[in-house]
VMD Tcl script that draws the C-alpha trace (Angstrom):
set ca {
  {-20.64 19.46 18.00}
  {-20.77 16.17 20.30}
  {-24.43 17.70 21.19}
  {-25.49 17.99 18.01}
  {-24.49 14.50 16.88}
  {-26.35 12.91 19.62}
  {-29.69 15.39 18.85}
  {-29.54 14.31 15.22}
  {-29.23 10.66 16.05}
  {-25.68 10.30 14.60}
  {-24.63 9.10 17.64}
  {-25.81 7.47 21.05}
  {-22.88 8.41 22.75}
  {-19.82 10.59 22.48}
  {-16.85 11.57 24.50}
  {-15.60 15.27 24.78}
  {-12.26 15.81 25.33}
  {-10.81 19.20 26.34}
  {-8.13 21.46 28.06}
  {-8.00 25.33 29.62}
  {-4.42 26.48 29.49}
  {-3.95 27.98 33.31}
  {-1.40 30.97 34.57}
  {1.00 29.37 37.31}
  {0.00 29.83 40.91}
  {-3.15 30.90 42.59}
  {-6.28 31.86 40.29}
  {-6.21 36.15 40.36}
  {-8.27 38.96 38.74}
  {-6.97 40.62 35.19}
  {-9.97 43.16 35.28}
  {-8.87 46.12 37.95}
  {-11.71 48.07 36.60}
  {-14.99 46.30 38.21}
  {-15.93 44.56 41.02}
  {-14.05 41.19 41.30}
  {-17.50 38.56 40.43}
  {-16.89 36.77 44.10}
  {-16.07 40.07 46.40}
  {-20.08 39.00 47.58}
  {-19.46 35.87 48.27}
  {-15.72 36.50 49.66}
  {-17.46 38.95 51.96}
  {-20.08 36.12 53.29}
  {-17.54 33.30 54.03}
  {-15.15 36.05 55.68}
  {-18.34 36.83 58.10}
  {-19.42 33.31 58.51}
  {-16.98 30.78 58.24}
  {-13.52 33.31 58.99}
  {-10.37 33.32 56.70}
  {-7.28 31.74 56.77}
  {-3.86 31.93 55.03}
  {-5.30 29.22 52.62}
  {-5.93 29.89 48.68}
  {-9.38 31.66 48.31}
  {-10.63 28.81 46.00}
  {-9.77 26.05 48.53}
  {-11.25 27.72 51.53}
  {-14.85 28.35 49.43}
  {-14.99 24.59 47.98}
  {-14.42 23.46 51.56}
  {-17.04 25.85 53.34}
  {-19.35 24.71 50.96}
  {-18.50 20.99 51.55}
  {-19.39 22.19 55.42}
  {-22.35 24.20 54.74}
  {-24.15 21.38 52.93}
  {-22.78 18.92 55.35}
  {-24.75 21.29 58.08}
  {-27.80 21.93 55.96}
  {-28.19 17.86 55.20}
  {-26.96 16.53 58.35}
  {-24.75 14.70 56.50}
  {-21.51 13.03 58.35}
  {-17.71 12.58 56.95}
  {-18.29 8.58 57.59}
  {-20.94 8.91 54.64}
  {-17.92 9.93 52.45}
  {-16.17 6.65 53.12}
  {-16.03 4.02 50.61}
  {-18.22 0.72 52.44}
  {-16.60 -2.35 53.54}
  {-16.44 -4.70 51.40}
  {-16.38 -2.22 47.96}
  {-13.54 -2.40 45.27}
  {-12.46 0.93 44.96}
}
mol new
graphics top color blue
foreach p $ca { graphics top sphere $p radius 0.5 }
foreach p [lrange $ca 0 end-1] q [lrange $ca 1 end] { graphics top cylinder $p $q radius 0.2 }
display resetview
């Protein structure tokens, strides 16, 4: 709807407001009948980065905060705010 509005030119800007309702605890797979969608990509940070006792989610947002990190040469002092910033 909020698209639509700003298509049509009845508005210039809206804001979207919404909420997922979320099971307790870690994120887990209702569908025992098919391959879980990130077994491929569980597989490839298993054999390249390792596992650890961490929640599946947590380890794959980090290892791909590393991997790009690697891949840009990028450094954890970039992430800092700079003197002298409000923040």
């Amino acid at each position: 709807m909020a698209r639509n509005m700003v298509s049509h030119g009845v508005a210039d800007c809206v804001m979207v407001v919404g909420f997922e309702k979320m099971f307790p605890g870690s994120l887990g797979s209702f569908f025992k009948d098919r391959t879980d969608p990130c077994a491929t990509t569980g597989e490839m940070m298993a054999a390249t980065r390792g596992r650890t006792d961490s929640p599946a989610a947590a380890q794959m947002f980090g290892n791909a905060g590393r991997e790009y990190m690697e891949k840009y040469a990028s450094r954890i002092s970039q992430l800092e705010p700079e003197s002298g910033s409000s923040s």
